[in-house]
N, CA, C and O atoms as a MOPAC input file, in Angstrom:
PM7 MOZYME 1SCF
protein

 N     41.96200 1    27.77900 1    30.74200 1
 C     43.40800 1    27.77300 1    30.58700 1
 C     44.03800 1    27.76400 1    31.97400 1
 O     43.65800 1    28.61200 1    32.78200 1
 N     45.07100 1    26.78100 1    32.35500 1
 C     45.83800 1    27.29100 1    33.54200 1
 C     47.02500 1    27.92600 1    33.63600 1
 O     47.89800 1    27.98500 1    32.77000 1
 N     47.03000 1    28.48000 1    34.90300 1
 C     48.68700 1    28.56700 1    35.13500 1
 C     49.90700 1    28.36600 1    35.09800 1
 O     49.87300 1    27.28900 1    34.50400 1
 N     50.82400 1    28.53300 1    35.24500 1
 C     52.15500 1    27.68300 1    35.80000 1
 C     52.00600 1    27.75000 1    37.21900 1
 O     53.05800 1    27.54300 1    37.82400 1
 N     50.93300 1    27.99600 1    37.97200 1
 C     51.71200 1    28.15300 1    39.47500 1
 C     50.61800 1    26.40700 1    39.33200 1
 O     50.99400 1    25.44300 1    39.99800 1
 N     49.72100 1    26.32200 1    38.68200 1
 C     49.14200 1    25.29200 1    39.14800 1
 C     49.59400 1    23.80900 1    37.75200 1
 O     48.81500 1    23.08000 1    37.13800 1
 N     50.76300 1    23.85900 1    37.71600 1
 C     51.62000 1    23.11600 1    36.97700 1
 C     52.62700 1    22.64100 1    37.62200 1
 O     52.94700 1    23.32400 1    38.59500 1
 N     53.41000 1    21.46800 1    37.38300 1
 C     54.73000 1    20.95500 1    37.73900 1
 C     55.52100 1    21.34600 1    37.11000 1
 O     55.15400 1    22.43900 1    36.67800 1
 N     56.69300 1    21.03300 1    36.68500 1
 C     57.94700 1    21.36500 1    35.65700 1
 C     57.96800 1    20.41500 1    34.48500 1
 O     58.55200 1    20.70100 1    33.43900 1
 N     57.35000 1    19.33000 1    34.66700 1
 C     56.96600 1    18.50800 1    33.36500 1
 C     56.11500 1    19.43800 1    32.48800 1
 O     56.18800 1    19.32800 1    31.26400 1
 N     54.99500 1    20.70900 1    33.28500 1
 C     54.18200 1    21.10300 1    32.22600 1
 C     54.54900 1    22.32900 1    31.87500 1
 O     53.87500 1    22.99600 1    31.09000 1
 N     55.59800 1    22.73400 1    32.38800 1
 C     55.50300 1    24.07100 1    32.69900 1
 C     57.02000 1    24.71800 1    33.02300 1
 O     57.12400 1    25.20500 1    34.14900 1
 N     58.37200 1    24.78400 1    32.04400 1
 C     59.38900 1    25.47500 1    32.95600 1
 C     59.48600 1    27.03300 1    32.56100 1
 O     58.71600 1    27.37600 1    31.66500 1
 N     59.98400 1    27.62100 1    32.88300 1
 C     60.92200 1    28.82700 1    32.47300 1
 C     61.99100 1    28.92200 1    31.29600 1
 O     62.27600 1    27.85000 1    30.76200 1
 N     62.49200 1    29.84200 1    30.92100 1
 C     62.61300 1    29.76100 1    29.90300 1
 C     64.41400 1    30.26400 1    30.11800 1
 O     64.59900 1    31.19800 1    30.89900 1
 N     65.32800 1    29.80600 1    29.61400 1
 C     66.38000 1    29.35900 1    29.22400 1
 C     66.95100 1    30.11200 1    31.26200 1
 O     66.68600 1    29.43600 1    32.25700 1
 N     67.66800 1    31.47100 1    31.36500 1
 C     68.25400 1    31.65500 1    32.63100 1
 C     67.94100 1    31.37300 1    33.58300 1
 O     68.91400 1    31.14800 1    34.30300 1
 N     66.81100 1    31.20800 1    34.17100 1
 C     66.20700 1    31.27900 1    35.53400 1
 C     66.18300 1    29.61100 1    35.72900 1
 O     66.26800 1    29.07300 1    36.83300 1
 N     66.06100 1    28.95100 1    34.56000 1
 C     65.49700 1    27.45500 1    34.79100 1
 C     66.41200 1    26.67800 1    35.63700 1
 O     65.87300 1    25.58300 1    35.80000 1
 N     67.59900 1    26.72000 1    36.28800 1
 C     68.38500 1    25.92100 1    36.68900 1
 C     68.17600 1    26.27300 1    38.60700 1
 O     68.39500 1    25.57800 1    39.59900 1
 N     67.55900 1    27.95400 1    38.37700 1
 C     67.60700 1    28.58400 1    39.98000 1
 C     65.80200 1    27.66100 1    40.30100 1
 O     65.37600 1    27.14400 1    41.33400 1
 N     65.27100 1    27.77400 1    39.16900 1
 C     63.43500 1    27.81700 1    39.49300 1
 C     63.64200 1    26.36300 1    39.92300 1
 O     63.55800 1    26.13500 1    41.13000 1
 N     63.89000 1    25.39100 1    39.12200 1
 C     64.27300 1    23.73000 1    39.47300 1
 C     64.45300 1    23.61500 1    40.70300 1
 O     63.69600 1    22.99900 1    41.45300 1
 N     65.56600 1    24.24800 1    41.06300 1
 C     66.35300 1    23.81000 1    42.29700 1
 C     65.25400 1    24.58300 1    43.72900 1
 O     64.80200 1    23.93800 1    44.67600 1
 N     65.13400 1    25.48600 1    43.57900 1
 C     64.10100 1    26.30200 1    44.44800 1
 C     62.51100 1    25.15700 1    44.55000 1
 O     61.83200 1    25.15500 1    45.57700 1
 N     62.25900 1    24.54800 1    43.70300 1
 C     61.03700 1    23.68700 1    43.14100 1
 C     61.53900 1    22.59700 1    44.01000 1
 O     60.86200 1    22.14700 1    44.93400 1
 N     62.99900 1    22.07500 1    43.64400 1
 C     63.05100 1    20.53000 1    44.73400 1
 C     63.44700 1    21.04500 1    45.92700 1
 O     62.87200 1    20.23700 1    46.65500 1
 N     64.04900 1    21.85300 1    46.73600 1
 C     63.79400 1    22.34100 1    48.07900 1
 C     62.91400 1    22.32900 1    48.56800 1
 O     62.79900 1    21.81300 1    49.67900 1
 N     61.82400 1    22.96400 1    47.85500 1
 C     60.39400 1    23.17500 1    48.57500 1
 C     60.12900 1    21.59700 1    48.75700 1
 O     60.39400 1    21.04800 1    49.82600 1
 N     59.55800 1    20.84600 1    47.58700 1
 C     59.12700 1    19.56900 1    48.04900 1
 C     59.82700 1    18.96400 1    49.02600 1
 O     59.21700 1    18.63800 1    50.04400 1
 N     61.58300 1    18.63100 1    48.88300 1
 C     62.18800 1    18.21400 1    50.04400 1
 C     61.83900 1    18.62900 1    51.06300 1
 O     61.74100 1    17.76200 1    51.93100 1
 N     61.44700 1    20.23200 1    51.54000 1
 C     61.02500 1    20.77400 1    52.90600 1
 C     59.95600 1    20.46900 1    53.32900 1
 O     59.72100 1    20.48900 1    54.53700 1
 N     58.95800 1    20.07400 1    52.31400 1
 C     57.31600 1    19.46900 1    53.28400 1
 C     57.47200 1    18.39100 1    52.64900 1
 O     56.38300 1    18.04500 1    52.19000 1
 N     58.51200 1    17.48200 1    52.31900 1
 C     58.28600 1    16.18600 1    52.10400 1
 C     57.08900 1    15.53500 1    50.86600 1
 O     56.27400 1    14.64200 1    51.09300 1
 N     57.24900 1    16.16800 1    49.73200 1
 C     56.00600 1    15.99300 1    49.18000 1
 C     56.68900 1    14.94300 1    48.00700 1
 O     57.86100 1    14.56900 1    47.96300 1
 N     55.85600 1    14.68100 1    47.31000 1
 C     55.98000 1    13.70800 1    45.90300 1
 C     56.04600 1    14.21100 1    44.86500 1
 O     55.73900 1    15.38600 1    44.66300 1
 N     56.55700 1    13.23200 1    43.80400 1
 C     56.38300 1    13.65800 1    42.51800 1
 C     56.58400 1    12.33200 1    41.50400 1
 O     57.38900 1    11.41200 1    41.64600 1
 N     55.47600 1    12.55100 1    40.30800 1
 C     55.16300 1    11.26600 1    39.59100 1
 C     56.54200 1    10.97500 1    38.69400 1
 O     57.33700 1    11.89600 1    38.50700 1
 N     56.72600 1     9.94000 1    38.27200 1
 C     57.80800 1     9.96200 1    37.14200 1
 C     57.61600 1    11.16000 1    35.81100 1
 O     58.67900 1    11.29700 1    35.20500 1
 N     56.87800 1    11.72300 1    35.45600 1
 C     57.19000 1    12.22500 1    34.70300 1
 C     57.99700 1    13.72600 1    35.02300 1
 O     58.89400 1    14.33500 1    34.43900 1
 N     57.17300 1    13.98800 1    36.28700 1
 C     57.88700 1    15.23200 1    37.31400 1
 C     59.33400 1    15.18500 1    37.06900 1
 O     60.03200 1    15.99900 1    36.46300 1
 N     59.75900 1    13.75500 1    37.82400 1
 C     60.64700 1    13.39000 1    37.94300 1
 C     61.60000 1    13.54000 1    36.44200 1
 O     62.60600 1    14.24600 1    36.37300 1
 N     61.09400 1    12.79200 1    35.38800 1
 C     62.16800 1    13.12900 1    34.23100 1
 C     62.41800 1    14.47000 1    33.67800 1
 O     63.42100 1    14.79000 1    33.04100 1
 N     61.26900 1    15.34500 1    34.02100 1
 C     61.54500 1    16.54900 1    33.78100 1
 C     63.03000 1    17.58900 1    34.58100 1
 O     63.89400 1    18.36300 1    34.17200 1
 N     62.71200 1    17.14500 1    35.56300 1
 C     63.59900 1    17.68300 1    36.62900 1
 C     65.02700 1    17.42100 1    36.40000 1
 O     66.04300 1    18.11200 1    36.31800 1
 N     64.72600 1    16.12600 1    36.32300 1
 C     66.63800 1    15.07600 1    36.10100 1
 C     66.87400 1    15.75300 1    34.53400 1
 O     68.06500 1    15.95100 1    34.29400 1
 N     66.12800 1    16.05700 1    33.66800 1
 C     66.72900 1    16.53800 1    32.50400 1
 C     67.43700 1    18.06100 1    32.79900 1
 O     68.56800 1    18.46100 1    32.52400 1
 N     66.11600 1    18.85200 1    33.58100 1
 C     67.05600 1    20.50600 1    34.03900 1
 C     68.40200 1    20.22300 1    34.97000 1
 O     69.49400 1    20.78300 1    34.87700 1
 N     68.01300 1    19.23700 1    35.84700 1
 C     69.48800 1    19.22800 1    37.08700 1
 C     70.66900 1    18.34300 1    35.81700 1
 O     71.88800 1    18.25300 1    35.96700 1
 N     70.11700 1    17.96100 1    34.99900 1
 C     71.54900 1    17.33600 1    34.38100 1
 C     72.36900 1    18.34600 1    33.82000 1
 O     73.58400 1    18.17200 1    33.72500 1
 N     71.67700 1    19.64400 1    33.34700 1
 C     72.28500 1    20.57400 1    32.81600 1
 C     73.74900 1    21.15500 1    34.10000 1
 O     74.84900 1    21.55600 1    33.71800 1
 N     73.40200 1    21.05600 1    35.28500 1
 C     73.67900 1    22.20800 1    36.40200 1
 C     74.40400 1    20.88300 1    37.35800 1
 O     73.94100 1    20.49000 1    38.42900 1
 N     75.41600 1    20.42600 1    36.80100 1
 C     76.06100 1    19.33800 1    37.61100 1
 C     77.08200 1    19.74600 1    38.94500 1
 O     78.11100 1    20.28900 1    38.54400 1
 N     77.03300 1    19.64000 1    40.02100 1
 C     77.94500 1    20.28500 1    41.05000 1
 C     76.70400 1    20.93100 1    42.18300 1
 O     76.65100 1    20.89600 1    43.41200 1
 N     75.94400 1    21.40900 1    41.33500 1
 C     74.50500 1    22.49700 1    42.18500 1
 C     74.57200 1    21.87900 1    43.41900 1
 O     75.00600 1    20.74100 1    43.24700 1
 N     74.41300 1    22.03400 1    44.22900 1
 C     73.53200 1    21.41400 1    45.33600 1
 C     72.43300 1    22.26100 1    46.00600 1
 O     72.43200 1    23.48600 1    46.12900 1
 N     71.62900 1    21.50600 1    46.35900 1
 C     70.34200 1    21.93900 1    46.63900 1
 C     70.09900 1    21.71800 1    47.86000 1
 O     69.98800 1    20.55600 1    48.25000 1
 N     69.90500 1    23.27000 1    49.10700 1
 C     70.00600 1    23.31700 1    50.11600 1
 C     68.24600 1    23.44100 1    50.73400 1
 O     67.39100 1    24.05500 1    50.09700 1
 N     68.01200 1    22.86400 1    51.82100 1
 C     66.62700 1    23.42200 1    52.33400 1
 C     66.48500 1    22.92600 1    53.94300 1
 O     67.23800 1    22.10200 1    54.46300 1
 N     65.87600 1    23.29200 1    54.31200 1
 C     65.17500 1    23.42200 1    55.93600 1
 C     63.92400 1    22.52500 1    56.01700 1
 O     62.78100 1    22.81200 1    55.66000 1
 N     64.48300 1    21.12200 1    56.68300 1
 C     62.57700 1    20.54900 1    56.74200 1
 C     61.80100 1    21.07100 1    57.73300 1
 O     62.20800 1    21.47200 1    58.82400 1
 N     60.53200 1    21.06000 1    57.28800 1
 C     59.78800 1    21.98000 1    57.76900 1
 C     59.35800 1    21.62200 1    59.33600 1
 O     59.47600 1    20.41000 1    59.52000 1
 N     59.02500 1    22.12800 1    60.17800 1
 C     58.83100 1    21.82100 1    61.52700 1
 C     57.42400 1    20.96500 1    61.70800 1
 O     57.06700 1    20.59400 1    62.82600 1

């Protein structure tokens, strides 16, 4: 059985309050080391950020 730490958000979100902070904290990180994510990542994500319109999502690239 796995985790959620070793899951994306396609397999794996939180459950109704936290999901809009965990998302956004989730695409920072990748934005900060520049990492990827497959389309399905991707539709998962655009479905939580559609909820949370205005958010913006702040981060530091990494050195």
């Amino acid at each position: 059985m796995s985790t959620a730490g070793a899951q994306d958000p396609s397999q794996w979100l939180p459950s109704a309050v936290g999901v809009h902070w965990n998302v956004a904290e989730w695409v920072a990180t990748m934005l900060r080391w520049s990492l990827t994510a497959d389309e399905v990542e991707l539709m998962a994500l655009r479905e939580v950020a559609s909820g949370c319109l205005g958010r913006t999502v702040t981060y530091e690239p990494a050195a």
